[in-house]
VOBA-1610 file (N, C-alpha, C; in pm, whole numbers, padded with zeros to 5 digits, always signed):
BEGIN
Unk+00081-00121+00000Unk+00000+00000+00000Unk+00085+00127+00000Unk+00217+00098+00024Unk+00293+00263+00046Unk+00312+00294-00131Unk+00291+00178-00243Unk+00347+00171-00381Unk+00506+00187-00394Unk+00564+00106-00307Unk+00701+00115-00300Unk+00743-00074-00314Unk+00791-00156-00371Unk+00902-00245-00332Unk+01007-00202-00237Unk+01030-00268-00150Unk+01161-00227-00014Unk+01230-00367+00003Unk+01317-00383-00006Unk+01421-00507+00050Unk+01542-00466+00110Unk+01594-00528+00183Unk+01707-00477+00290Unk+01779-00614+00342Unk+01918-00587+00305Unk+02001-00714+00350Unk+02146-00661+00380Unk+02229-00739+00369Unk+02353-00688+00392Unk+02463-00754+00368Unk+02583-00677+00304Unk+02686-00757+00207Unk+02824-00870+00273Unk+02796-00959+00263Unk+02859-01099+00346Unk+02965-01051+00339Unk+03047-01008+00257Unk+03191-00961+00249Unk+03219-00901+00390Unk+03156-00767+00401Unk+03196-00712+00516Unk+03083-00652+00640Unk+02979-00684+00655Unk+02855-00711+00722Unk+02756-00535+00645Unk+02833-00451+00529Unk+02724-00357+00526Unk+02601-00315+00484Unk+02514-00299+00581Unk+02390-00316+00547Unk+02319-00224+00439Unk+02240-00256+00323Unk+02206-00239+00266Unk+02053-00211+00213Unk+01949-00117+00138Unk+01825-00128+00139Unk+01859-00112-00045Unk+01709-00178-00080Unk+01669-00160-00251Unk+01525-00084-00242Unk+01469-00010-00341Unk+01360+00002-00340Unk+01315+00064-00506Unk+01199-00019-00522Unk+01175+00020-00625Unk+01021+00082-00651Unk+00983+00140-00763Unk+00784+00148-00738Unk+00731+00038-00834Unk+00774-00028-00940Unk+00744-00113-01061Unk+00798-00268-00984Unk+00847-00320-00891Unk+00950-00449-00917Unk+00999-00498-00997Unk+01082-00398-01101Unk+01181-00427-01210Unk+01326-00353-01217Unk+01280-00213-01190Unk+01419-00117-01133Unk+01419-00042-00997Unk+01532-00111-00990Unk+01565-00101-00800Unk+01690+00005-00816Unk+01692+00083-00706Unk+01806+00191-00630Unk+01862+00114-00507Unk+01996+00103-00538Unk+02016+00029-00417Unk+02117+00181-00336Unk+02140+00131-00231Unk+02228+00240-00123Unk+02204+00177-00020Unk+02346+00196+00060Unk+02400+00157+00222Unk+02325+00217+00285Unk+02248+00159+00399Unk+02180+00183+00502Unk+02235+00295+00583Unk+02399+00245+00608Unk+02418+00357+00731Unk+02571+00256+00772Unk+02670+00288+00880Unk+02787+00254+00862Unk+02854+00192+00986Unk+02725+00056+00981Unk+02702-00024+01094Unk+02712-00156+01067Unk+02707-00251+01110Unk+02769-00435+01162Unk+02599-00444+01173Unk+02525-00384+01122Unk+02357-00477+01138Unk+02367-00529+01022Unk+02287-00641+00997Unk+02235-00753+00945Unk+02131-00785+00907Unk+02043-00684+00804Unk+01920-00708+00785Unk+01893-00825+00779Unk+01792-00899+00816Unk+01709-01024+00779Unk+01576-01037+00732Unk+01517-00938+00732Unk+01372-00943+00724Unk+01318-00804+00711Unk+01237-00725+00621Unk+01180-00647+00626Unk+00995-00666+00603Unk+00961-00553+00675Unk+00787-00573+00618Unk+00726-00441+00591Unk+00633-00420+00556Unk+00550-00296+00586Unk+00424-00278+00650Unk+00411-00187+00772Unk+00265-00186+00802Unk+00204-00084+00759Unk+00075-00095+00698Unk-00012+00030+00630Unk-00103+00088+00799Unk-00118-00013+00907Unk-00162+00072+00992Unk-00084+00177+01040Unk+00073+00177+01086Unk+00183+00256+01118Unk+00200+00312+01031Unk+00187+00305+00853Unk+00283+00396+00744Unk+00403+00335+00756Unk+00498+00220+00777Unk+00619+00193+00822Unk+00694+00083+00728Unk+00759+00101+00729Unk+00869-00006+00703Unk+00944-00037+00855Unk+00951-00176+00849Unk+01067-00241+00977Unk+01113-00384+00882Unk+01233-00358+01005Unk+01355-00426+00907Unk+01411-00463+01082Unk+01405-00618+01073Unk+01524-00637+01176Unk+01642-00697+01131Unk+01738-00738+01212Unk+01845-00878+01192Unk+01953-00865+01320Unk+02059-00918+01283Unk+02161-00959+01394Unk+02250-00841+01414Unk+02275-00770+01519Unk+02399-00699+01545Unk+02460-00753+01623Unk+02605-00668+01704Unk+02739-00768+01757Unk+02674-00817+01869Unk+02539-00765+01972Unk+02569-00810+02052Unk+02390-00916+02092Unk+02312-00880+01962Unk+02162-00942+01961Unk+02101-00899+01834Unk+02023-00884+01848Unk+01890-00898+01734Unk+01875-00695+01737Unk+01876-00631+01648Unk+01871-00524+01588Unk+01715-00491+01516Unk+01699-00375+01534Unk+01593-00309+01428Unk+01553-00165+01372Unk+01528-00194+01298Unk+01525+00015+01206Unk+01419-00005+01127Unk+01357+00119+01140Unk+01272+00204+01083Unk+01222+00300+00966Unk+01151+00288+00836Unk+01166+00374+00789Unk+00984+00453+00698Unk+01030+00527+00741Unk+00854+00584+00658Unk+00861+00537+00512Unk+00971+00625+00448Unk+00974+00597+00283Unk+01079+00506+00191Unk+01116+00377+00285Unk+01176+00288+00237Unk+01301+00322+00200Unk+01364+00456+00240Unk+01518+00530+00200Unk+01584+00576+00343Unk+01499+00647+00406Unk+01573+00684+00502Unk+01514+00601+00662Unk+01649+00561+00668Unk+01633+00484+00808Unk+01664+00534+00903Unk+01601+00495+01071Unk+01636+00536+01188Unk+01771+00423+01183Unk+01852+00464+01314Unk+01952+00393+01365Unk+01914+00266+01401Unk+02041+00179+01381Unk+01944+00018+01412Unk+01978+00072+01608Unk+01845-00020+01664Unk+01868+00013+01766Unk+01850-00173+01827Unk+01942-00200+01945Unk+01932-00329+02012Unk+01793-00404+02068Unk+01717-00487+02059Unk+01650-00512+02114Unk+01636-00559+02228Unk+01585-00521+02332Unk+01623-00522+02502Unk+01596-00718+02510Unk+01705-00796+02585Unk+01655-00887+02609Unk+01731-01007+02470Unk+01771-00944+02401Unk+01827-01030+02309Unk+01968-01049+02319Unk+02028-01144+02272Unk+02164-01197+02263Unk+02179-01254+02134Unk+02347-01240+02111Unk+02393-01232+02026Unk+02391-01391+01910Unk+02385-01527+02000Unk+02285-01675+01922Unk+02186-01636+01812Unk+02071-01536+01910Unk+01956-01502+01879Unk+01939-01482+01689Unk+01864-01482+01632Unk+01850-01489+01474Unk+01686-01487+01452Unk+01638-01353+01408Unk+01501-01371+01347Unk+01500-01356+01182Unk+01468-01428+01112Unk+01455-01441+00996Unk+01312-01395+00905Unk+01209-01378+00997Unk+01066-01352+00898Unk+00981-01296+00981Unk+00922-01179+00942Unk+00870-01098+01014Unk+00663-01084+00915Unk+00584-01040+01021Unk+00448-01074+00966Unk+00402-00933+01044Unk+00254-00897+00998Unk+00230-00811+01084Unk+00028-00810+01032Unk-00030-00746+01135Unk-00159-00824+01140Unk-00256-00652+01069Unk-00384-00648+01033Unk-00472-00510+01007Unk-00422-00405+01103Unk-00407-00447+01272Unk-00411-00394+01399Unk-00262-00289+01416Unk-00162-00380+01291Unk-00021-00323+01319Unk+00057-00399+01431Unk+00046-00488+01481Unk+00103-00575+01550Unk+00170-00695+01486Unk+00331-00642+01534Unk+00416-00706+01460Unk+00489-00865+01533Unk+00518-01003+01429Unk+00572-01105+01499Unk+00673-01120+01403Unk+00764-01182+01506Unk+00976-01157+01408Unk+00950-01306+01518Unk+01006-01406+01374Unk+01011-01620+01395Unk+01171-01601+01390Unk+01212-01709+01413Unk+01372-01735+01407Unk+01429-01831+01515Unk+01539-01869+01543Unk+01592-01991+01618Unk+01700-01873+01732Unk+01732-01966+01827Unk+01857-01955+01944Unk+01933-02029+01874Unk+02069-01982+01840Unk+02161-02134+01852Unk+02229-02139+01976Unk+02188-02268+02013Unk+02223-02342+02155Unk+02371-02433+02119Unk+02457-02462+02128Unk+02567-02543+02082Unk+02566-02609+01944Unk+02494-02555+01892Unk+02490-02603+01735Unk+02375-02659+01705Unk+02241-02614+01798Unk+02148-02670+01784Unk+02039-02576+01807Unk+01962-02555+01731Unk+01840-02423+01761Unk+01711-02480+01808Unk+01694-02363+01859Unk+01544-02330+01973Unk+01468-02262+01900Unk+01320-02255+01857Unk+01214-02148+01733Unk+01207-02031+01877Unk+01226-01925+01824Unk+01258-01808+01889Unk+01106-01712+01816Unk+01054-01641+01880Unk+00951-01549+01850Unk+00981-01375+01890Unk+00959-01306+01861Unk+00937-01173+01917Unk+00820-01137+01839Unk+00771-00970+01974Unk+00615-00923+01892Unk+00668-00769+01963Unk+00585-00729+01858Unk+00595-00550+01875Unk+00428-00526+01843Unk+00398-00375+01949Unk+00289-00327+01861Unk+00320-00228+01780Unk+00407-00183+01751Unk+00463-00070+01647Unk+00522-00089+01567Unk+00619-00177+01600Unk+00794-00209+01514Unk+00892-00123+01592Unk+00875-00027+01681Unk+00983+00018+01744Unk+00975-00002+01947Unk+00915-00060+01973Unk+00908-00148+02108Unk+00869-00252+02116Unk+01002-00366+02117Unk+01004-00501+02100Unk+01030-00587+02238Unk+00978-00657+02232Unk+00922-00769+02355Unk+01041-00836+02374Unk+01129-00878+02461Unk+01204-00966+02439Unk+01197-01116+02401Unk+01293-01126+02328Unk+01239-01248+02211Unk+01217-01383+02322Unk+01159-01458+02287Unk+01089-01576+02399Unk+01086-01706+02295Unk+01170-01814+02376Unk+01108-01970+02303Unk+00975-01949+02310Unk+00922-02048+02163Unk+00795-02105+02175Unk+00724-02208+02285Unk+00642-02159+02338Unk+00589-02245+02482Unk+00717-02262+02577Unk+00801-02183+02594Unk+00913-02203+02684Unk+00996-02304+02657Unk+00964-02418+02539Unk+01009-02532+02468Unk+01186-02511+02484Unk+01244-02610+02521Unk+01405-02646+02465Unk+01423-02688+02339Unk+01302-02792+02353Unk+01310-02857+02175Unk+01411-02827+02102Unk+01485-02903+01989Unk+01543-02796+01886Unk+01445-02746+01818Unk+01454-02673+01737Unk+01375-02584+01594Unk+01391-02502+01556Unk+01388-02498+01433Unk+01397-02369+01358Unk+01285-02333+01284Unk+01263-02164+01302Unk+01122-02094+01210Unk+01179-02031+01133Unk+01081-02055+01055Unk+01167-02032+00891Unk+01048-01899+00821Unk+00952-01932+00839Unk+00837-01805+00779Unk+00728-01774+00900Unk+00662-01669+00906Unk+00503-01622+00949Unk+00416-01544+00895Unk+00310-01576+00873Unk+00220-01472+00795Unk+00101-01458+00872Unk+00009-01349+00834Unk-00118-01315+00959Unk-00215-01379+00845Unk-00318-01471+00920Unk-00419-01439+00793Unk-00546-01409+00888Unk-00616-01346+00784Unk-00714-01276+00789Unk-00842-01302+00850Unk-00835-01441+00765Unk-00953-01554+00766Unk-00955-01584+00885Unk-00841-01644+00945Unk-00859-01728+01102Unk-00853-01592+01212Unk-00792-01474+01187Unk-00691-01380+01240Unk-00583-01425+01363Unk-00550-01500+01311Unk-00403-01548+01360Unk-00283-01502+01258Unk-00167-01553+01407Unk-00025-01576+01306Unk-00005-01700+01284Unk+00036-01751+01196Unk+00115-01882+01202Unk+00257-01896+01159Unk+00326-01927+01218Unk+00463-01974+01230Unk+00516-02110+01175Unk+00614-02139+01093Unk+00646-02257+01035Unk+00771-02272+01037Unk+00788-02393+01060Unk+00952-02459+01089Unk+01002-02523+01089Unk+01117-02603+01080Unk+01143-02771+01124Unk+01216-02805+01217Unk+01198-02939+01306Unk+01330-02987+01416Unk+01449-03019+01320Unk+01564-03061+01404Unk+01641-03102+01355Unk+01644-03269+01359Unk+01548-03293+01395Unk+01534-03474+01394Unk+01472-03563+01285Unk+01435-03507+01179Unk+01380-03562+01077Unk+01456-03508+00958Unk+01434-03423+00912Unk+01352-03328+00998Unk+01168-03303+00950Unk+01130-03309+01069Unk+00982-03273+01138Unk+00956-03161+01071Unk+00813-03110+01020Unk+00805-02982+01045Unk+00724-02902+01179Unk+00728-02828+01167Unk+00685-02738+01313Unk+00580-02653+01254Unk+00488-02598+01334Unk+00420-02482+01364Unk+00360-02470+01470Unk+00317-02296+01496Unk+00248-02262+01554Unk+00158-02169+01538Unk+00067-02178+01609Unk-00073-02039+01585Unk-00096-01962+01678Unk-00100-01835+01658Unk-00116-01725+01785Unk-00230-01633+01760Unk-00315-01585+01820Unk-00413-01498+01819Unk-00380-01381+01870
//
């Protein structure tokens, strides 16, 4: 709804983060975010906020920034409660503007499905296992739908591998 394409990642070479944006999804502007060690992983847009959010990994947890017009970003800022294992990969967000960021802990080489929720995109919950679970797992996507008005979360153990989900209201 903003009529913008937005993607945001960051260059493996040397961690700098990066945004694209286009209005067609055929020609993209790309430019450096800003002259920081964040790690985009995931961007979304909410039409209730007007927003773009974008989280991923910084040195010492899970990171996130802000932007109205898909160009200019706030500072990534730390998310209270996160550590540096921590990894959210897919972010969803519901009519209401209430945002959920899926992703794993790595525990010794073995991941935990990790959740966080915002009602804005800029005050984030500290990220929490699913059901307090040890389990391994990893979440891989979430999307809101409409129909049920839930989130659902999708993932796999590392023992099959299984797949996983979950549903949140």
């Amino acid at each position: 709804s903003s009529g913008k394409f937005v993607v945001t990642g960051y260059n493996g070479f040397d961690s700098t983060p990066w945004y694209s944006v286009s209005t067609n999804g055929s020609s993209w502007t790309t430019q450096q975010m800003f002259n920081s060690s964040f790690q985009p992983k995931a961007v979304i847009w909410s039409s209730f906020h007007n927003l773009f959010v974008t989280v991923g990994n910084m040195t010492s947890g899970i990171g996130y920034s802000t932007s109205a017009n898909g160009s200019t970003w706030t500072t990534p800022a730390l998310i209270s409660g996160s550590t540096s294992p921590m990894l959210i990969v897919a972010l969803a967000v519901n009519p209401a503007g209430e945002f959920v960021g899926v992703g794993q802990v790595a525990v010794g080489g073995i991941g935990q499905a990790l959740y966080m929720t915002s009602a804005n995109g800029s005050n984030w919950g500290a990220p929490l296992l699913f059901n307090s679970s040890t389990n391994p797992g990893y979440m891989r996507s979430v999307v809101y739908s409409t129909v049920t008005n839930s989130f659902v979360a999708v993932g796999f153990d590392n023992t099959g591998p299984n797949w996983l989900y979950s549903v949140s209201t």
